[in-house]
N, C-alpha and C positions, 0 to 999 in steps of 0.2 A: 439613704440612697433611694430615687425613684426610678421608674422606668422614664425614660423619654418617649412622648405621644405616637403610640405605632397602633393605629386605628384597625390594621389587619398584620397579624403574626405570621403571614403564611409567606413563607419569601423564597422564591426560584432559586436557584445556585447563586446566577446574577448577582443577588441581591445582598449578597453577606458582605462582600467585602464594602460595602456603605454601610450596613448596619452592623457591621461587626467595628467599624471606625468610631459610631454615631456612641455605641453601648460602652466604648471604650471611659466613656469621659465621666460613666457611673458604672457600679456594679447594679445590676436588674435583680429587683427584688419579688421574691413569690409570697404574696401576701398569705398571711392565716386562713383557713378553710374557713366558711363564709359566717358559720355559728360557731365556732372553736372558744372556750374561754379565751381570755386573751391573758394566758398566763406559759410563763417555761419555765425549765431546769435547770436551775441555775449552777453549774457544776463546782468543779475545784480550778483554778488559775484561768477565771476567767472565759472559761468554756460555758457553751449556752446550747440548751436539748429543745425541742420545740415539745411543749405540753400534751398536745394534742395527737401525739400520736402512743399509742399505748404502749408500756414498757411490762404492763401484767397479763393482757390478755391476749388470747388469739382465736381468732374468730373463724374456725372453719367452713363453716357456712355460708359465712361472708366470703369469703377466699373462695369454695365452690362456686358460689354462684355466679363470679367475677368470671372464674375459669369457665363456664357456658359459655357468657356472651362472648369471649374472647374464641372462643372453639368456634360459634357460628360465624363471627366472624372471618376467621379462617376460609372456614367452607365457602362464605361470598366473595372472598378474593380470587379461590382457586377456581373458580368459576368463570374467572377475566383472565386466567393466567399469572396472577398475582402471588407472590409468596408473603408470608408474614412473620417477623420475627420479634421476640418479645426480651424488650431489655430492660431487667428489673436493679435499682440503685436500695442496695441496701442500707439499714435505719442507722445514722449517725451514732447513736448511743452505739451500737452492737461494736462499734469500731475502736470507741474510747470509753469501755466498762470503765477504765482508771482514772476519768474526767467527772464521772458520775458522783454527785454529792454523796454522802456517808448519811447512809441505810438508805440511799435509792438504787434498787437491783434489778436487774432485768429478769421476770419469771422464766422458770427450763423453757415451760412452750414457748416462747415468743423469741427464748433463743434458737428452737428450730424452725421459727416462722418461716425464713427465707427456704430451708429447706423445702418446707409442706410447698410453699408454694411453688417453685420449681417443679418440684417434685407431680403435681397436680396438672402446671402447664404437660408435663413434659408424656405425663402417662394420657392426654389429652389430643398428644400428636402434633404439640403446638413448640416450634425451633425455639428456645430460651436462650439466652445467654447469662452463666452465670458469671458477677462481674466483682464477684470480691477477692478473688488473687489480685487482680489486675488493681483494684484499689491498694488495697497492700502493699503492691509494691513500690508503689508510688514513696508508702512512708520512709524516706533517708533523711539524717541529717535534720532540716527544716521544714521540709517539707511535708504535709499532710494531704488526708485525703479530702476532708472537709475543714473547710473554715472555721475558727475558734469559736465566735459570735456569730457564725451567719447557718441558714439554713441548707445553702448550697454547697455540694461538691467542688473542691478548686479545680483549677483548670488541669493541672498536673491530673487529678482523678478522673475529667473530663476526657481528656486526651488517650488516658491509659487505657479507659471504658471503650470509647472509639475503637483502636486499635483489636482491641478483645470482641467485637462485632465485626470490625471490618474481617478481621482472621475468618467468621464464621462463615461473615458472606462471601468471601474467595473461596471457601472449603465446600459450602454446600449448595453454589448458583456460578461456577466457575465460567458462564459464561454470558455476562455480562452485555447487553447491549452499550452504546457508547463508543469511543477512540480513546488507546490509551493515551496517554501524556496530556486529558482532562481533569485531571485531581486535580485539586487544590495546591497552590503552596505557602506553606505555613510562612509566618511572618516571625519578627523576632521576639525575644521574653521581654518585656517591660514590666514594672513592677508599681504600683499605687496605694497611698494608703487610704483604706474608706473602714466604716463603721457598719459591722456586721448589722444585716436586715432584724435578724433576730432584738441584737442590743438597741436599734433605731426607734423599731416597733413597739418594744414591751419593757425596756426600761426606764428610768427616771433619769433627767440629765442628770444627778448626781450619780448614777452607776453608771451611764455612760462614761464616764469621765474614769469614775475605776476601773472599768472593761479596758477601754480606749479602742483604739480601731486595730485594724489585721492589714496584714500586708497582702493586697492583689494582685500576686505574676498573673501576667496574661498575655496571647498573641498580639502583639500591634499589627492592624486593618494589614495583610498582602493581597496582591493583585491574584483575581481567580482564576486558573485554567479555564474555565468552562463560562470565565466572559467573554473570550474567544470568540469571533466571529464562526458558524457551525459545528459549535462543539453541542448540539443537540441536547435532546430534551434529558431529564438527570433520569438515569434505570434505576435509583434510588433512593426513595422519600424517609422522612422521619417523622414522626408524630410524636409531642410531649409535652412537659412544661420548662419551666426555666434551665432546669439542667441541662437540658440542651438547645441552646440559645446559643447565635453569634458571641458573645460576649467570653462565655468563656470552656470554647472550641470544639465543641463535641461534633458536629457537623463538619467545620471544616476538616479537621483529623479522619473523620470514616471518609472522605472525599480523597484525602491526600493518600491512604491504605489502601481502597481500593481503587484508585487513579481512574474513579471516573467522576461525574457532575453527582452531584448530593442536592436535593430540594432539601423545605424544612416546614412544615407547619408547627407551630409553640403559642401556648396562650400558659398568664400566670395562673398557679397551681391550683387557685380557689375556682376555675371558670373548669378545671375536670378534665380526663382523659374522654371522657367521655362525648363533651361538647365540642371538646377541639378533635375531636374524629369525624364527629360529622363535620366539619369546617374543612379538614382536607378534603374530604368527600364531594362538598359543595362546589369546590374551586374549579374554573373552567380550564386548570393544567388536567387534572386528574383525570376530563373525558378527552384531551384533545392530545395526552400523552400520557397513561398511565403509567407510573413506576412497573418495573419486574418484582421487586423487593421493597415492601413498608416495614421500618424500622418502629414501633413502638413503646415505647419509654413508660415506665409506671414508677412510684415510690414504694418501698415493703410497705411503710408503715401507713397508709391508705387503700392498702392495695384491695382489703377485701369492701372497700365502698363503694357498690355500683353507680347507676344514673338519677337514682331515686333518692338520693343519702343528703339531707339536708344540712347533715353538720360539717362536711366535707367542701360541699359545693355549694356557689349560689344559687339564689334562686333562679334566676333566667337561664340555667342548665340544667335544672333536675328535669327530670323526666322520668316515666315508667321504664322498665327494664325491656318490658314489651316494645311500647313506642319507639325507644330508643333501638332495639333490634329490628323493627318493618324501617324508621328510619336509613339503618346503616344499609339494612338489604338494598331500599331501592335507592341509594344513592350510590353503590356499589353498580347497579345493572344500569341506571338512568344512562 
């Protein structure tokens, strides 16, 4: 599965319901971090772990330092009136230890990772959402939280994540610029078979063939509230990578919970949170209507790699941590 040509990822509310039609027709993939061996884990029934994210170590430091930029960040927003919320997707392995090949374990630390790092945001003053209930209980019956072969969260976990953000931001910004009855409305389940990103990328047609593909429920493309002729500019941006993508719902679900317009900036996972921050930043919605509330999206298992981190990002994104913060500042005040 490829991405279909979308030369800029930053798309209005407007904009979903065509590219949420457009993504329909492939599952969008988030390539490997830009130096990553290009190797995975290959589990038990078919399940596949991405290599590249560590299952022994935990880098607190790395994790500290992340929490700075993300703190000054903060402090640049509040500065515009802007709130910032931080929604971190936990590491796929932590979720299916019982998928995990035999004597591949996950170290203690790295199973408190998610904690530290909450924990870190949260003593830093900075709104978290913790979002693994909300995966969990997605799990009935057939359904998962993530894809067998694929790197991404399904839309069932995408949607549940949404809902567990939108709750927050009803609870802690209850008053919303916007009209209500501009949410979103969700479209109905359809269901597709494609071949996990993971099994496309890194294995050999002959295990592709013993993997096979996954089955992809998803929203088929509905008409948006907020295509609406004055349904105004969205009180609420998102910032991330593939996980929250048209494709498979994350945005339009926090749109249809909190019943107002949803924007979205997304680039794949190799170009960084960090690059696609400054890229919302850049955009001539951001001066001409800035959100109340930016929703921020990170992976655990990348989380402690700043702007500087080569194995993580490409290169037309790295930058100094420095840089990268006089960047955010004055694209924040420009």
């Amino acid at each position: 599965m490829t991405l279909p040509p979308t030369p800029s990822r930053a798309l209005s509310r407007r904009s979903f319901g065509a590219a949420a039609a457009s993504l329909l027709l492939a599952a969008s993939l988030a390539p490997a971090p830009a130096q990553a061996q290009n190797t995975i884990i290959m589990g038990k029934g078919g399940w596949l772990f991405p290599g590249w994210e560590s299952l022994t170590t935990l880098d607190k430091p790395g994790i500290d330092r992340v929490v700075g930029l993300i703190g000054d960040t903060k402090a640049a927003l509040a500065g515009r009136n802007i709130a910032l919320v931080i929604a971190l997707v936990p590491l796929k392995a932590s979720a299916y230890v019982d998928k995990l090949p035999d004597g591949v374990r996950i170290a203690p630390e790295v199973q408190g990772q998610y904690d530290y790092i909450l924990g870190q945001l949260r003593q830093a003053g900075i709104d978290t959402v913790d979002l693994r209930a909300a995966l969990k209980s997605v799990e009935t019956g057939k359904q998962t939280a993530f894809y067998r072969a694929d790197y991404h969260w399904t839309s069932w976990a995408a949607e549940a994540a949404a809902d567990a953000v939108g709750q927050t931001i009803k609870q802690k910004f209850p008053r919303l610029g916007g009209q209500p009855g501009t949410g979103d409305k969700l479209g109905q389940w359809v269901t597709q078979r494609n071949l996990g990103d993971l099994a496309q990328r890194f294995l050999t047609p002959e295990q592709q063939r013993q993997v096979g593909p996954d089955l992809y429920t998803v929203r088929a493309a509905a008409q948006s509230g907020g295509g609406l002729l004055g349904s105004g500019p969205a009180p609420v941006h998102v910032v991330g990578n593939s996980f929250v993508q048209p494709y498979l719902g994350f945005p339009q679900k926090l749109s249809s919970v909190i019943d107002r317009p949803v924007s979205l900036t997304w680039q794949p996972g190799n170009v960084g949170p960090w690059a696609t921050f400054l890229q919302f930043l850049a955009a001539p919605d951001f001066q001409r209507a800035p959100p109340q509330v930016v929703v921020w999206q990170f992976n655990e298992g990348p989380f402690h790699s700043g702007p500087e981190s080569p194995d993580q990002w490409d290169t037309a994104s790295l930058m100094s941590p420095q840089t990268w913060r006089e960047r955010m500042q004055q694209g924040v005040r420009r």
